[in-house]
N, CA, C and O atoms as a GROMACS GRO file, in nm:
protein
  316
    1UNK      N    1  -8.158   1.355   7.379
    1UNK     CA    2  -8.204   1.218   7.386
    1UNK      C    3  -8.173   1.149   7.253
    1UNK      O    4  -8.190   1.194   7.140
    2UNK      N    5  -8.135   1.054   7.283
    2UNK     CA    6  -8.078   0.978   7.186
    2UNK      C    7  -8.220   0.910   7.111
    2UNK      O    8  -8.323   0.906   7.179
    3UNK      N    9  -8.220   0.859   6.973
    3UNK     CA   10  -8.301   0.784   6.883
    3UNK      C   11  -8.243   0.606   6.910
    3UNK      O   12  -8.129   0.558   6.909
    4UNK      N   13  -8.400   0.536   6.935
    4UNK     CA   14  -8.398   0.402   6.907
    4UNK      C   15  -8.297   0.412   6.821
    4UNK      O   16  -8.194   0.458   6.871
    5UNK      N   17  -8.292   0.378   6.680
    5UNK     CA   18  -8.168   0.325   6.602
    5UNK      C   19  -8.046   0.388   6.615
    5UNK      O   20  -7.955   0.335   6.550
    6UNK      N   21  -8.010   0.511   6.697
    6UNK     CA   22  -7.915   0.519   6.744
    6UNK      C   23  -7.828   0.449   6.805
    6UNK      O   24  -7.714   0.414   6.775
    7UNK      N   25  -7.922   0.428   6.931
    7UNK     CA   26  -7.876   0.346   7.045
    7UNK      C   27  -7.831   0.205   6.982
    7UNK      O   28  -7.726   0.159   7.026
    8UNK      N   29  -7.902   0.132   6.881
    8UNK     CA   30  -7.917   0.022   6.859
    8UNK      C   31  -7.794  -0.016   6.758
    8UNK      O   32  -7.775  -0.130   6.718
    9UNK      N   33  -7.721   0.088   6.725
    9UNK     CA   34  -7.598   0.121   6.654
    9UNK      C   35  -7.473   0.114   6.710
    9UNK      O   36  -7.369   0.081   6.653
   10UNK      N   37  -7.493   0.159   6.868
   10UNK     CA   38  -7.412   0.175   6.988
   10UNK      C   39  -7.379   0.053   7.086
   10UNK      O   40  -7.281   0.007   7.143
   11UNK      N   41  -7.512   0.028   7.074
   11UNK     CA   42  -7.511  -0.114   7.129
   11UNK      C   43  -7.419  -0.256   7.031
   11UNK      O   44  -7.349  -0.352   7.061
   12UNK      N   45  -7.460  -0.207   6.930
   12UNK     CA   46  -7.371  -0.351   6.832
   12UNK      C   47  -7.233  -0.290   6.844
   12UNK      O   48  -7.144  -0.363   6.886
   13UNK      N   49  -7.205  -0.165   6.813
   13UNK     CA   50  -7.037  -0.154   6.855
   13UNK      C   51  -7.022  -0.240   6.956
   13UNK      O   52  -6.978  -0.352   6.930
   14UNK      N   53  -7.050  -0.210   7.070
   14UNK     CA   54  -7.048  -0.269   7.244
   14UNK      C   55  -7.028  -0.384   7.216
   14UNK      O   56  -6.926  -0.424   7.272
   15UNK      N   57  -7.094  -0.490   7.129
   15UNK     CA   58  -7.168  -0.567   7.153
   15UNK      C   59  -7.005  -0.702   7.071
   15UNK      O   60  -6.965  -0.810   7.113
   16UNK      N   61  -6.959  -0.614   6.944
   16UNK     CA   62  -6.810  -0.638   6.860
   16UNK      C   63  -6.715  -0.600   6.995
   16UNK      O   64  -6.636  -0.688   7.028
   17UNK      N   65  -6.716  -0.507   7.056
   17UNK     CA   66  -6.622  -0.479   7.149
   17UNK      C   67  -6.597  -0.609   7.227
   17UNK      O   68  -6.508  -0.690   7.200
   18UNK      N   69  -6.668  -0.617   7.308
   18UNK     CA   70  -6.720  -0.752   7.388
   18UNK      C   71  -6.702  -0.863   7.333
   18UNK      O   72  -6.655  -0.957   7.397
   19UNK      N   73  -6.731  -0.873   7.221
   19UNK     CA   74  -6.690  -0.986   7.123
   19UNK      C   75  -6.517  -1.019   7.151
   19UNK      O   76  -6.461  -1.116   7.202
   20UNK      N   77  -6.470  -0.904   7.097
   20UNK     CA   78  -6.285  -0.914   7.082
   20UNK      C   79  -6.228  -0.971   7.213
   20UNK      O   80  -6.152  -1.067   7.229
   21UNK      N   81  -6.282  -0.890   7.300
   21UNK     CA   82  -6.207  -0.946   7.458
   21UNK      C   83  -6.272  -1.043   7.516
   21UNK      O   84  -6.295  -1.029   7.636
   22UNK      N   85  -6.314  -1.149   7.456
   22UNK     CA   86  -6.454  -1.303   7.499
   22UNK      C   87  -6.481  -1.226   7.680
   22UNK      O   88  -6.433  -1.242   7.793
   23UNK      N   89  -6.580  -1.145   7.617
   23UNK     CA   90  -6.621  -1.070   7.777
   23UNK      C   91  -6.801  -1.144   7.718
   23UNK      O   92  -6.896  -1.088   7.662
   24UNK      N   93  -6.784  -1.258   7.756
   24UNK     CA   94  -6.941  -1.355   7.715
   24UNK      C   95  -7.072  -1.315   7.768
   24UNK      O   96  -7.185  -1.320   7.719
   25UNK      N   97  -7.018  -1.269   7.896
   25UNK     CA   98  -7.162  -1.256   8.007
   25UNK      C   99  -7.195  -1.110   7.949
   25UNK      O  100  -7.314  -1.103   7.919
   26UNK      N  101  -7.108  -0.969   7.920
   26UNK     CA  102  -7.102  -0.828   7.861
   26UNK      C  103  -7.195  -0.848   7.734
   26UNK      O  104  -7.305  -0.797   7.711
   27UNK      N  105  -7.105  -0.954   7.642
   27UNK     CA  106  -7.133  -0.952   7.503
   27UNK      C  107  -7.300  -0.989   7.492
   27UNK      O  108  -7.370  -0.919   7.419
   28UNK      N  109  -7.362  -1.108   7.570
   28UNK     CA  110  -7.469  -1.158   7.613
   28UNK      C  111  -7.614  -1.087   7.698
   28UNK      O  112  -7.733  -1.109   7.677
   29UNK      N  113  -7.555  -1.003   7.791
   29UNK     CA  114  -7.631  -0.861   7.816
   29UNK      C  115  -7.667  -0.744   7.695
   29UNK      O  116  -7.774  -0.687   7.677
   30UNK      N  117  -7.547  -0.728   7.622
   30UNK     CA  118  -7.613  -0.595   7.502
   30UNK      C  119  -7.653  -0.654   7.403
   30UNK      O  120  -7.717  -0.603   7.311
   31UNK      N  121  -7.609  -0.810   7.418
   31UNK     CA  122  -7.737  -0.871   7.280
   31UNK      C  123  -7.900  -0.876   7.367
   31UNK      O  124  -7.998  -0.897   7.295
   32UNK      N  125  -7.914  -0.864   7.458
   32UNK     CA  126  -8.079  -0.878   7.542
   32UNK      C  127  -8.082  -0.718   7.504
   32UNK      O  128  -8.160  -0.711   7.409
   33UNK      N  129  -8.046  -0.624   7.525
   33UNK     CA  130  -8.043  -0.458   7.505
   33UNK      C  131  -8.092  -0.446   7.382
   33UNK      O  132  -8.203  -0.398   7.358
   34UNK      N  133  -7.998  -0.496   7.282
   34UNK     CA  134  -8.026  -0.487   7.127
   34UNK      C  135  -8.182  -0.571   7.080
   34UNK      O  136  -8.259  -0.513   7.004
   35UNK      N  137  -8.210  -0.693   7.129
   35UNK     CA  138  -8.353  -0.743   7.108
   35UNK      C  139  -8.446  -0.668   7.185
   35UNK      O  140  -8.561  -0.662   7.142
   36UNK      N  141  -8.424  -0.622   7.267
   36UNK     CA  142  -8.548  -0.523   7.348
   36UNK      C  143  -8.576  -0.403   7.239
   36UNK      O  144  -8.690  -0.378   7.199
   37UNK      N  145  -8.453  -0.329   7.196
   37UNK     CA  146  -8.454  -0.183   7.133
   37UNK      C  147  -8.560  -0.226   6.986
   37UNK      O  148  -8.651  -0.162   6.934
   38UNK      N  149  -8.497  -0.368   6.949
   38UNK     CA  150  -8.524  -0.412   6.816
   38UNK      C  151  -8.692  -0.435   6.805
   38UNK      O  152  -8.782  -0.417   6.723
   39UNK      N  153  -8.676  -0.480   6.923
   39UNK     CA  154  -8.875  -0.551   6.962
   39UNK      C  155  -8.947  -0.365   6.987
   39UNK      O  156  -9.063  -0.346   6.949
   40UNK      N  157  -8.875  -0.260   7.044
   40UNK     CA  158  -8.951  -0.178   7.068
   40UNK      C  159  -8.967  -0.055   6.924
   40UNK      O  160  -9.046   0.038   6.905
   41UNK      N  161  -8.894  -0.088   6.873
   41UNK     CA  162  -8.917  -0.049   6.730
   41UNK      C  163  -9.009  -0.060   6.674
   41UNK      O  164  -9.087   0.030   6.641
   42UNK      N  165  -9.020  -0.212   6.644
   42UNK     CA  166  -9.133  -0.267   6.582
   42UNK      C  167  -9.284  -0.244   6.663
   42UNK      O  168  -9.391  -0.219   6.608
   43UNK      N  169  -9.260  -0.258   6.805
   43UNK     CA  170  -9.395  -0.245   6.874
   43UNK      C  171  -9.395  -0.134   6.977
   43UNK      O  172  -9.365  -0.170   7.090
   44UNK      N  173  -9.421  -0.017   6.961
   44UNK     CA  174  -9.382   0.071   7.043
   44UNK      C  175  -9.505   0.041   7.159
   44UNK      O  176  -9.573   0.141   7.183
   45UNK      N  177  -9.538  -0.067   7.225
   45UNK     CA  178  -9.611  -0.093   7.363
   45UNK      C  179  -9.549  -0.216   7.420
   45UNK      O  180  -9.583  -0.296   7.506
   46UNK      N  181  -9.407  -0.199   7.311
   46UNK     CA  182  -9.338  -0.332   7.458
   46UNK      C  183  -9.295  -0.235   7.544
   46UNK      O  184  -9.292  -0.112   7.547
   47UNK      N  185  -9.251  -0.358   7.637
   47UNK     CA  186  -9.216  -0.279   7.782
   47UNK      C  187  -9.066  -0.322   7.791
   47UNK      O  188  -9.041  -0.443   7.792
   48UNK      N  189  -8.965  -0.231   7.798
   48UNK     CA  190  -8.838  -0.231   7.815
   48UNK      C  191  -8.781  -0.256   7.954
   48UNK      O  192  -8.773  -0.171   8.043
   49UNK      N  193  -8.739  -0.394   7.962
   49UNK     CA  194  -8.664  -0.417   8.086
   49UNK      C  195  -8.529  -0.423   8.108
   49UNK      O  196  -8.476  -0.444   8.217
   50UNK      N  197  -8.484  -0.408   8.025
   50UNK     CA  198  -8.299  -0.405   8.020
   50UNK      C  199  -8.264  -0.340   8.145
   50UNK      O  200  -8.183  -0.395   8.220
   51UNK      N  201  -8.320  -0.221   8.179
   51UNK     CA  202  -8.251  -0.105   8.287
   51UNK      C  203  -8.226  -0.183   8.394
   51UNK      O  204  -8.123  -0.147   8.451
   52UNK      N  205  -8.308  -0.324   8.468
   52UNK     CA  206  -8.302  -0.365   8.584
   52UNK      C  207  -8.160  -0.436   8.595
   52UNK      O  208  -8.080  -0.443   8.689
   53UNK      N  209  -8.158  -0.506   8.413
   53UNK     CA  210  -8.000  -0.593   8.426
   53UNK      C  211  -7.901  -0.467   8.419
   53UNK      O  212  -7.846  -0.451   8.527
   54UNK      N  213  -7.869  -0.390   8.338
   54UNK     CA  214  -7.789  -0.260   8.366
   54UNK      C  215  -7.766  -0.229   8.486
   54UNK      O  216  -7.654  -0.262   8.526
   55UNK      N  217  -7.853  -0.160   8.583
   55UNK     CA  218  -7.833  -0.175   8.705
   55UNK      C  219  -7.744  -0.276   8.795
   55UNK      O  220  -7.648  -0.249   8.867
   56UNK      N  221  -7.790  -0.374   8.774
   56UNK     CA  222  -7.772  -0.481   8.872
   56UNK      C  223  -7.621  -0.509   8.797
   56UNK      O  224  -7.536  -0.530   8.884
   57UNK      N  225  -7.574  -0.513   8.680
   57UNK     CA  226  -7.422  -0.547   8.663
   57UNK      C  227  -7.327  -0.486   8.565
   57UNK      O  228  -7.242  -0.542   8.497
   58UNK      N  229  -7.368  -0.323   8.572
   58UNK     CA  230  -7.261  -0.204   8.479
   58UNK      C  231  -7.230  -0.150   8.594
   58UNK      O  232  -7.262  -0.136   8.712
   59UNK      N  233  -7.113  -0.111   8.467
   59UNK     CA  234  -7.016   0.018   8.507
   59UNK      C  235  -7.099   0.128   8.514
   59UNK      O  236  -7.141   0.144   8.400
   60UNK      N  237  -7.154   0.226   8.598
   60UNK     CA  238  -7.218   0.358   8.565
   60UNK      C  239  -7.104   0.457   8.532
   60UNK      O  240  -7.126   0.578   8.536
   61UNK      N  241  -7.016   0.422   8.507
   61UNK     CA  242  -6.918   0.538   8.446
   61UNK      C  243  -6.911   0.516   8.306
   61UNK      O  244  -6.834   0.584   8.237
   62UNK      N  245  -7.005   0.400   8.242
   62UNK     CA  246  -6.976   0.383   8.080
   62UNK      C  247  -7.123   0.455   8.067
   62UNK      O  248  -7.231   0.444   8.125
   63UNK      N  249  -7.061   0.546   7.946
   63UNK     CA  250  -7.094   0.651   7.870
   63UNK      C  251  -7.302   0.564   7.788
   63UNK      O  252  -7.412   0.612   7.761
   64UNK      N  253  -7.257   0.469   7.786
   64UNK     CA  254  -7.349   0.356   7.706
   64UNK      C  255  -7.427   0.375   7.789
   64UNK      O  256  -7.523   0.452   7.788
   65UNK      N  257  -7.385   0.296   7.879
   65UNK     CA  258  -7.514   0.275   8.020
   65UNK      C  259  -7.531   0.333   8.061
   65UNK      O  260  -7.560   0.286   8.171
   66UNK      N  261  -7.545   0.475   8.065
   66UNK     CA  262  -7.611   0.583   8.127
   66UNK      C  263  -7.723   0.610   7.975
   66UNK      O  264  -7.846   0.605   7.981
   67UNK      N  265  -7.661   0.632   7.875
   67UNK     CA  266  -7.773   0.669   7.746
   67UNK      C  267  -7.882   0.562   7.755
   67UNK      O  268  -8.000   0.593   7.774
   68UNK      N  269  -7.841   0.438   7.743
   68UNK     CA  270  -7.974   0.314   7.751
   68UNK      C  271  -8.053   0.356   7.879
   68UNK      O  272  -8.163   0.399   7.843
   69UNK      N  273  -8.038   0.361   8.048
   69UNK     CA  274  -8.068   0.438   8.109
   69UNK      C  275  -8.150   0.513   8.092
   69UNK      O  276  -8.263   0.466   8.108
   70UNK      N  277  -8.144   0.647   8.056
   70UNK     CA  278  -8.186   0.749   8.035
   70UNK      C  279  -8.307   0.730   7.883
   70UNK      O  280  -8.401   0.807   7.867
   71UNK      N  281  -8.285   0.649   7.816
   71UNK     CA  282  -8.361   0.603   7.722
   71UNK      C  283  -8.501   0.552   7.773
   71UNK      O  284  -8.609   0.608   7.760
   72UNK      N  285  -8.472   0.428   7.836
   72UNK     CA  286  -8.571   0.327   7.911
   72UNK      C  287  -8.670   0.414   7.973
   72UNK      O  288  -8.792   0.423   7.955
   73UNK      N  289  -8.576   0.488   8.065
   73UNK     CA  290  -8.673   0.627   8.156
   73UNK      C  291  -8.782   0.662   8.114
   73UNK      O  292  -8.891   0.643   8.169
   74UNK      N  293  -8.754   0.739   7.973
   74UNK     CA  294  -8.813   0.838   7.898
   74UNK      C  295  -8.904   0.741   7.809
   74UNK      O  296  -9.018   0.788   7.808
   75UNK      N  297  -8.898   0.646   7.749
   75UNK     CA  298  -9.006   0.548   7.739
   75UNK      C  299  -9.092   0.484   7.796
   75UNK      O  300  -9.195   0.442   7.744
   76UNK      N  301  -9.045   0.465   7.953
   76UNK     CA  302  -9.182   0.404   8.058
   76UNK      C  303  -9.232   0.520   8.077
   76UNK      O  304  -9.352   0.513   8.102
   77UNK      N  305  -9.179   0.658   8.076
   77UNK     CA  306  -9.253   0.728   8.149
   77UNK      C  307  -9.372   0.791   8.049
   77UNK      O  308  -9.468   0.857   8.089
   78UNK      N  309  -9.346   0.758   7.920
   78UNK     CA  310  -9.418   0.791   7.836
   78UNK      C  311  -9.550   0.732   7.775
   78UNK      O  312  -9.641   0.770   7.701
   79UNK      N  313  -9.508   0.601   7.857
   79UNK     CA  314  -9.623   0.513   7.816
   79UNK      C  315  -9.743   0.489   7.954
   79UNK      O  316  -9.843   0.419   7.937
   0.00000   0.00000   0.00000
């Protein structure tokens, strides 16, 4: 399992990636990812909703969106 500031490391790559190829709506989703991770840092009793937009408009073959995924999981289920 990956670490909050991991992810949040992974996500800003993504986030420059998306940048280069004006992929706006991509680039605009892992900036909501990156303020969720950022807000749950600081407050570990927010509630992480990213997984529903993931769902609803990734690739499940990117390597990313399965770790955020699998992240979210393991934080609702913990709380």
């Amino acid at each position: 399992m990956m670490k909050n500031q991991e992810l949040q490391n992974l996500v800003q790559l993504e986030i420059k990636n998306r940048e280069s190829v004006s992929d706006i709506i991509g680039m605009n989703m892992m900036k909501r990812v990156l303020f969720e991770l950022e807000h749950l840092e600081k407050n570990p009793q927010f509630q992480l909703t990213y997984s529903r937009i993931l769902v609803d408009s990734c690739d499940f073959n990117n390597d990313l969106v399965h770790k955020l995924l699998e992240y979210a999981y393991f934080i609702n289920k913990r709380k």
